[in-house]
Each structure stands twice: as structure tokens, then as C-alpha cells.
C-alpha positions in Angstrom: 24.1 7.3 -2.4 24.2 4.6 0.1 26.1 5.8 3.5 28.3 2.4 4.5 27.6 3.6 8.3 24.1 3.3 8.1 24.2 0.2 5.8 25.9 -1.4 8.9 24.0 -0.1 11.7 20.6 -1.0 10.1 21.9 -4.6 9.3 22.9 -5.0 12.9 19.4 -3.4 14.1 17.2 -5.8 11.5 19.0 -8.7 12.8 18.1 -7.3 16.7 14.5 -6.4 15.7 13.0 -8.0 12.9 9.7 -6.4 13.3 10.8 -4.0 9.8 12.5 -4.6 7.0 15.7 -3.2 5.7 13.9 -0.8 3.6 11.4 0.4 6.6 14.7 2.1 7.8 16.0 3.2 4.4 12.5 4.9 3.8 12.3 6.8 7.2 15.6 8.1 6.3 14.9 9.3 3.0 11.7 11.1 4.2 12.9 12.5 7.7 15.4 13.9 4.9 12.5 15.3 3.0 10.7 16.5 5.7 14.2 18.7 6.9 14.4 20.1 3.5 10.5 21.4 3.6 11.6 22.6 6.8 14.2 24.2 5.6 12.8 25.9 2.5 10.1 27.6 4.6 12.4 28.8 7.4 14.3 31.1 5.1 16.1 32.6 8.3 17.5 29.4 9.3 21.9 28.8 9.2 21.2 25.4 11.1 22.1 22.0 9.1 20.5 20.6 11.8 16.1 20.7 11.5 14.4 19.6 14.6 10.9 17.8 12.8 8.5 16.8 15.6 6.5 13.3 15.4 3.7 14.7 13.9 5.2 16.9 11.5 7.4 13.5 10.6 4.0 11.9 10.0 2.4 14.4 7.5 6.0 14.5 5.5 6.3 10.7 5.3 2.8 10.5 4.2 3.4 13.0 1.4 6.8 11.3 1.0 5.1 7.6 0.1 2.7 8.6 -2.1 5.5 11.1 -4.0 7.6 8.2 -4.3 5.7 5.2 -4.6 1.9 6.4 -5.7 -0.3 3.3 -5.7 2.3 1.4 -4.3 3.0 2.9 -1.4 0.7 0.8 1.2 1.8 -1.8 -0.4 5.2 -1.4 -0.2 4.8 -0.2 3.9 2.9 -2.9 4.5 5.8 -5.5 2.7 8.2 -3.6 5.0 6.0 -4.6 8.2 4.6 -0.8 8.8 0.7 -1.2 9.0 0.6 2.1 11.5 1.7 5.4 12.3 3.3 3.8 16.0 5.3 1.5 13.6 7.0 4.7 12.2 8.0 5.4 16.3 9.1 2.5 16.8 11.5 2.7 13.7 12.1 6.3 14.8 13.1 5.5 18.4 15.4 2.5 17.0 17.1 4.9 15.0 17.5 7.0 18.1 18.5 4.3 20.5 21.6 3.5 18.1 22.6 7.1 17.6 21.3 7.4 13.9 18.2 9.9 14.9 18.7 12.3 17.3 15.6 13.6 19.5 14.9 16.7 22.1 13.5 16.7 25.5 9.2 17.0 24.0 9.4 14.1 21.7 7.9 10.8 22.9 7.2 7.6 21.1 3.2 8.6 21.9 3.2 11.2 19.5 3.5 8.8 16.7 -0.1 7.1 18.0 -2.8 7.8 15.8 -1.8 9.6 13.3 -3.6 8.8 10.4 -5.2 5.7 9.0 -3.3 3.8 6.6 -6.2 3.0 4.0 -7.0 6.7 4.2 -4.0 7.7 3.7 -2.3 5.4 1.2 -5.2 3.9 -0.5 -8.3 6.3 -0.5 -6.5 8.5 -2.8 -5.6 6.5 -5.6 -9.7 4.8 -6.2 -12.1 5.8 -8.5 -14.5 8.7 -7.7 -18.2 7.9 -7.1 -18.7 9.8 -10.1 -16.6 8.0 -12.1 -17.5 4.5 -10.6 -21.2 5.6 -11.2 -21.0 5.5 -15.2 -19.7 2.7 -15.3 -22.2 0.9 -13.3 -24.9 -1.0 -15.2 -27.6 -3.8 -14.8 -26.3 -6.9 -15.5 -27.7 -7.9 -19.0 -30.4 -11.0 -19.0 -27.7 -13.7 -20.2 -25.5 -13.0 -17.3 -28.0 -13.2 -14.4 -28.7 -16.4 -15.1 -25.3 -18.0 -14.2 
């Protein structure tokens, strides 16, 4: 369900920085969302609502997030967004921050978003064909062929 608040806010950010799409924001919601629930459901004793996630914790959830979500597609559909790296998720973070949608504590920094993981690695790698399976499907190009 769409929250109209957010809806808003976002619009007014995109049209402020257009670096990211809509979506970018949408997306980040959704898996800062997942990554509180994980929390959550391992921290049994918790009463909170509230689940501090830090920036590389963030990271590991949205990357398990995308590929839930979106399989293949999710490079892809980062990459249509404008997010090509993990400082792109910070920089979405801290806009969500600076308008009062994210909330932080006194440790986190838009640093720890640097270098998180690589994007082929993590959004492509998975989804090729194993050298095995590549292998047996690899043949000599028959005579007629080699000629062209």
C-alpha cells in the first residue's frame, strides 16, 4: 500500500535530485523494511517497532532484497533507477534522512555505504551459466561454418 506522505516527499526530492528515479526511493523503502523484519525475527527479545540497521547490514539486505524480488532483473532494474553502486544506495539513504523519511544514530556515516560489494558480482554473477554447464555446450565450429 502506497503511503500518500512518502508519495509526496519523494516527488518533491526527485524533482530536487534527479540523480534516482522514483522507484530507487520506493525500493530502498521496501528493503530497509525487509531488512527491519530480519532484524526483528532474529532478535526474539526485542519490544522496539523501531530496528536500528547499520549501512552495511542495509547493504547485505538490499542485495538479498533485489535478487528476491527481481532475480535476473535486478541490475537491470538498479541500473534503470540510476544505482550502479553501493554509495548510490547512501546517497538515497542520506536523502531519505535529510527530509525526515530515514532516521540515523550518531555511528552511521554516508562512508559506510563505500564499497560494498560489486554490482556484476552481486546482481549478475549469480544468475550465468556454470563453467560446467557452459563447457558441454561448447563445440568446434563445424567445417561449413568456419568458412564465413
Amino acid at each position: 500500500m502506497r503511503n500518500p506522505e512518502f508519495d509526496s516527499l519523494v516527488r518533491d526530492l526527485v524533482r530536487m535530485d534527479n540523480r534516482y528515479q522514483r522507484e530507487a526511493y520506493f525500493f530502498l523503502r521496501d528493503a530497509l523494511s525487509f531488512a527491519q523484519s530480519s532484524s526483528l525475527s532474529e532478535d526474539k527479545e526485542s519490544d522496539e517497532n523501531y530496528v536500528h540497521v547499520s549501512g552495511q547490514n542495509l547493504l547485505n539486505s538490499i542485495r538479498q532484497f533485489a535478487l528476491h524480488e527481481y532475480g535476473p532483473m535486478a541490475g537491470f532494474l538498479l541500473n534503470q533507477w540510476g544505482i550502479h553502486r553501493c554509495e548510490d544506495f547512501g546517497e538515497i539513504v542520506y536523502n531519505l534522512i535529510d527530509i525526515g523519511l530515514f532516521q540515523k544514530d550518531e555511528n552511521d556515516r554516508k562512508e559506510h555505504f563505500h564499497n560494498g560489494y560489486d554490482f556484476f558480482e552481486a546482481f549478475h554473477k549469480p544468475f550465468l551459466p556454470s563453467p560446467a554447464y557452459q563447457k558441454q555446450f561448447s563445440r568446434p565450429l563445424s567445417p561449413s561454418i568456419e568458412k564465413f
